[in-house]
N, C-alpha and C positions, 0 to 999 in steps of 0.2 A: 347962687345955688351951691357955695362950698361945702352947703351943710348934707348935700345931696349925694347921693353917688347912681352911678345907673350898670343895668348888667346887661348884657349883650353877649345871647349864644351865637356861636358864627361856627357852619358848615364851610369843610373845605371848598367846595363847588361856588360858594358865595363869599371868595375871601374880598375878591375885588368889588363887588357890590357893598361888602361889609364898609369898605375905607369909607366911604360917604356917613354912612351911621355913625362914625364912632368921630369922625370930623364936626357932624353936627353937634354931637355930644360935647367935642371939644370948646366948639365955638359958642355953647350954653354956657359953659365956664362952671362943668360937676365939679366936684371934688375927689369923685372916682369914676372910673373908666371901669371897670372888670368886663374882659372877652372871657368866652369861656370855650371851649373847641379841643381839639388836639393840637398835636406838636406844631402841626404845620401852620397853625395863625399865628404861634407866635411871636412873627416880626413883626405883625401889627401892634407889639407894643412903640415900634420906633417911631410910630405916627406921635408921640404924645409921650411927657415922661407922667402924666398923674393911669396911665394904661395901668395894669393889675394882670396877668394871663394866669386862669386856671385851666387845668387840662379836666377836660369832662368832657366824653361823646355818649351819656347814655340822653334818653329821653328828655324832652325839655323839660321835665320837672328835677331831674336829678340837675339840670345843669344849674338851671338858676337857686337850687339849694344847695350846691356847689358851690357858686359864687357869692353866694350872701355872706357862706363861713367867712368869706378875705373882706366883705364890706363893713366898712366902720363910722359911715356916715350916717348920720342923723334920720335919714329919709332915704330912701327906695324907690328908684323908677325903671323904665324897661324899655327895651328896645329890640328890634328883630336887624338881622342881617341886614337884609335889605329897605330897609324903610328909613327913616329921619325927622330928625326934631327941625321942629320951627324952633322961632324967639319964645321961648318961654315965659307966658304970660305973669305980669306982676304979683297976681292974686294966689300964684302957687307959690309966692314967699308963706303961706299961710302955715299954724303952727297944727290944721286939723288932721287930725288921725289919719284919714285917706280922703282925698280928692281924685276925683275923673274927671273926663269932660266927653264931648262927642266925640267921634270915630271919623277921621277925616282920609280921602283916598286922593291920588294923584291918577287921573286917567287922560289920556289923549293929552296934556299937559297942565290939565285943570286942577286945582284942588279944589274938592266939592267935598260937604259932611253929607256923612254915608246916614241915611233916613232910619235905618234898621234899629239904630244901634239904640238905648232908651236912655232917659234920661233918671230914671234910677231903677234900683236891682228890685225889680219882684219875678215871684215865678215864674220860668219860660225865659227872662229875658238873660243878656250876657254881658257883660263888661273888660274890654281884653284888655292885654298886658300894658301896650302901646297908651291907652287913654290915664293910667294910673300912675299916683306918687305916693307911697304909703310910710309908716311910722318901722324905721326898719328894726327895731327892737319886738312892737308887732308879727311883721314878718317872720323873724328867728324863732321866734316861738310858738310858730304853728306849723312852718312850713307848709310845699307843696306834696299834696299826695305822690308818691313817685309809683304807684299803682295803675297810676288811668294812662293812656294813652294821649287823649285828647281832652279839652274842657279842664284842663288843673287848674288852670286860674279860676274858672266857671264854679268851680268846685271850695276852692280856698276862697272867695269874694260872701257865698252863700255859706261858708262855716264860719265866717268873723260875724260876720250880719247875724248869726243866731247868738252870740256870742255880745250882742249888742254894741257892735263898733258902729260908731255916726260916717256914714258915709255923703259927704259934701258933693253935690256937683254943680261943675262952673261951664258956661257953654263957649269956653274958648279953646280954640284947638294947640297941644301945644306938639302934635307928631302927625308923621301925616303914613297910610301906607303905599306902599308906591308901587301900584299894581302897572306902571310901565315897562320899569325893569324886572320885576321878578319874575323866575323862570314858573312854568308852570308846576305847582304842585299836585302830587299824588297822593290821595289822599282815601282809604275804604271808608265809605259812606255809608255801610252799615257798622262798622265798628265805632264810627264816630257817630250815630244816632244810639247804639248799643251805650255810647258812654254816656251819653245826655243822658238817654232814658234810666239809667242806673242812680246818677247825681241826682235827676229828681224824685226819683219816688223815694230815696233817700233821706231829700229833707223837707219833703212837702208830703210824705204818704202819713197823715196823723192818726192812722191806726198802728202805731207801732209804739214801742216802750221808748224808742229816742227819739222819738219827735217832742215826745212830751216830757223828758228828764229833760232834754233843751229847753225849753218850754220855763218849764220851772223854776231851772237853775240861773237859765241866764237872763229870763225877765224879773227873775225873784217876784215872782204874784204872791201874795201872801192872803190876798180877798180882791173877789170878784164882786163890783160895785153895783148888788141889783138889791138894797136893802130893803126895800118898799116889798117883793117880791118873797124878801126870804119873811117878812112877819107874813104875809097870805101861807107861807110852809108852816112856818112857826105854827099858826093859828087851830092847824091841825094835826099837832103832834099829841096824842093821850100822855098823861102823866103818866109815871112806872111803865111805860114803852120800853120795845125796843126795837131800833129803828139802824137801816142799814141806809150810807149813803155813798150809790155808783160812782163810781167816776168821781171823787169826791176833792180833787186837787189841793192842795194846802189846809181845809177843812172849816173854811170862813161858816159854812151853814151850820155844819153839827156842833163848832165852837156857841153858835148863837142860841142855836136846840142845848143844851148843855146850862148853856147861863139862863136861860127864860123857861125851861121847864122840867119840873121835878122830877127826881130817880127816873130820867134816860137812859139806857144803856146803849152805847152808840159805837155803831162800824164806821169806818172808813175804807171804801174799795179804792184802789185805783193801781197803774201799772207802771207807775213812775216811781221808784224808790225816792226819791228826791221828794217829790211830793209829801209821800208817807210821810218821810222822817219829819218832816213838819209839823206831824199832827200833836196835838196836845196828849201828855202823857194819858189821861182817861181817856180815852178815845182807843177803840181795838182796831189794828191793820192787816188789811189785808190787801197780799200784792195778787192779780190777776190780769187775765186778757179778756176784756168782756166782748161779749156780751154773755159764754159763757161765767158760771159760778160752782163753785161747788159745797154751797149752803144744803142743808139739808130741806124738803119740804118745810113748807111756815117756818121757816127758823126766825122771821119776825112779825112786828105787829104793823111797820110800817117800814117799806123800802123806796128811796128817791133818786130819783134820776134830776139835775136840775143843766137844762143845757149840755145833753150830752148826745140823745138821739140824733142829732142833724150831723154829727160827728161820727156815726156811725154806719158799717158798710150796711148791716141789717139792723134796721131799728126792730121791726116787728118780734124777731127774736128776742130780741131785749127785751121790750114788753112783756113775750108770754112767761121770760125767767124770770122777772118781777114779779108775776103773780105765783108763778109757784114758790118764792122763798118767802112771800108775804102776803097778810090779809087785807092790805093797804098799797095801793100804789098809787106814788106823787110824780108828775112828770115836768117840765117845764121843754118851752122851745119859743123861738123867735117867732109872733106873729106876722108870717106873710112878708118877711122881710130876711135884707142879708142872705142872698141865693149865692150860691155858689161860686154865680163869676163877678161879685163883688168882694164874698166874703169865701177864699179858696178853704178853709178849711171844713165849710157846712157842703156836705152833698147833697142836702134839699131843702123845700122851702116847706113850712107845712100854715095850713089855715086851719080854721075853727073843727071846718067836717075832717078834712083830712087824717086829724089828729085823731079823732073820736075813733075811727075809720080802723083805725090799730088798738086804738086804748081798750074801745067800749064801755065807757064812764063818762062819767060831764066832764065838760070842756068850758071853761072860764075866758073872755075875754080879761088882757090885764092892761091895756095899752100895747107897746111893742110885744110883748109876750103872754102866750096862752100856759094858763095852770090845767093838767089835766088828774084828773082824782077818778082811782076805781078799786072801790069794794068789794071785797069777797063777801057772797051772799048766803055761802055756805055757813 
């Protein structure tokens, strides 16, 4: 583990509980020790000559972006006051970006893994400091928000992850927390549910402009692979149209509208600049927050929504704006599948009536997805 180093904030109240941690630390054989606290820990450097002391008491997010500035090794791992490293298992010689493993506790003398903890990051769940080794060049350049009180890690784990970092996990424990000796912590338990609830609706509320510029940017989508689907759109495009397309991400359908049928004159909505600039120079952009628009009456011949309703807080609004900026209106949605607590980003599931139910137009079975079509009669 030379290639490694580990940080360790240590409260004066916890100087003597700290010796244990930073002993383990030792007898892992890091490369670097960094404590980070005030004056007063540091003759905890004399434990150890590879120790590092930076003087930092603000919050735990200032400390450990404190001590990363002095860390020079390869890899990043972490430690609390009171807690301590097992043997650190073989599999974390490993060269990936960031590894976890379970969450293991010390109680009545046992070491038991803590059930809670998951075994990878989706929404709701957490991954603390203690389980983690991460790529410390990674680290430095994102840093911990030093904003939140609680959940920075929680916080920084879910901003790499949109960011497309591979996160590995191994189920061997290599830290344990040792709720024998630590003293009791106080802790506001509604400022700490105030920060959770902040952190997620943050990166999981997909009606917002940076859900989706993440979205874009860091999946780099470029086409949405429902071909079969988009010639049934294709098929009822009028030539010398023009056709507006909602929510139009990267612009895979109005590129295909475009190449397969004559003089189109074609929009792109959507509220990801990222997206936008994607779109093919013919192609006209426009950045909004739908389900609002502000197209003039009929401003087209045909307006699509393909996959965006179930993604929205009000679809039915969406609908009746559709009809008013067009004579034509194309929908698509998942048939009867992909709910919610499968698929976190759809707030609902729609079938054949359901759909109709909003639309008031035919509704098409297409396999996994309903095509819905509705005509101005006027």
């Amino acid at each position: 583990m030379k290639n490694t180093g580990v940080l360790i904030p240590v409260l004066d109240e916890r100087i003597e509980l700290a010796k244990r941690s930073i002993i383990s630390a030792v007898l892992n054989n890091f490369g670097e020790i960094i404590i980070i606290g005030s004056n007063k820990i540091k003759l905890l450097q004399e434990l150890h000559e590879n120790i590092i002391f930076v003087k930092n008491t603000g919050r735990t997010a200032e400390r450990y972006n404190a001590g990363l500035n002095k860390l020079t090794c390869e890899y990043t791992m972490f430690l609390n006051d009171d807690d301590f490293y097992l043997k650190i298992p073989d599999v974390y010689h490993s060269n990936a970006n960031f590894i976890y493993s379970d969450f293991y506790i010390l109680r009545g003398g046992e070491i038991t893994r803590f059930i809670g903890r998951p075994k990878i990051l989706r929404e709701g769940n957490y991954i603390g400091y203690l389980t983690v080794r991460i790529r410390t060049d990674i680290l430095r350049d994102n840093k911990f928000d030093e904003e939140l009180n609680y959940m920075e890690d929680y916080e920084l784990w879910l901003r790499l992850q949109r960011k497309g970092l591979d996160f590995k996990y191994y189920p061997l424990a290599f830290a344990v927390n040792d709720q024998d000796s630590s003293p009791n912590r106080k802790s506001n338990n509604t400022d700490y549910d105030q920060t959770l609830e902040t952190i997620q609706k943050k990166y999981n509320n997909i009606n917002t402009p940076d859900y989706w510029n993440r979205k874009w940017d860091y999946d780099r989508l470029r086409y949405r692979k429902h071909y079969d689907l988009f010639d049934d759109i294709v098929k009822l495009i009028p030539e010398n149209s023009k056709i507006v397309d909602l929510g139009c991400g990267t612009g895979a359908l109005l590129n295909k509208i475009k190449d397969e049928v004559k003089n189109v004159d074609a929009t792109g909505v959507d509220f990801s600049y990222i997206a936008l600039n994607m779109l093919r120079d013919d192609i006209h952009k426009v950045k909004c927050v739908l389900p609002e628009t502000k197209f003039k009456d009929k401003s087209f011949d045909v307006a699509i929504a393909t996959e965006l309703l179930e993604h929205l807080d009000d679809d039915k609004e969406m609908i009746e704006e559709m009809k008013r900026i067009a004579k034509k209106v194309i929908v698509t949605v998942p048939n009867n599948c992909m709910p919610p607590e499968v698929e976190p980003e759809h707030l609902r599931t729609y079938t054949k009536e359901s759909l109709n139910k909003i639309l008031k137009g035919e509704v098409i079975e297409k396999g996994n997805y309903l095509l819905g079509v509705w005509n101005d009669k006027e």
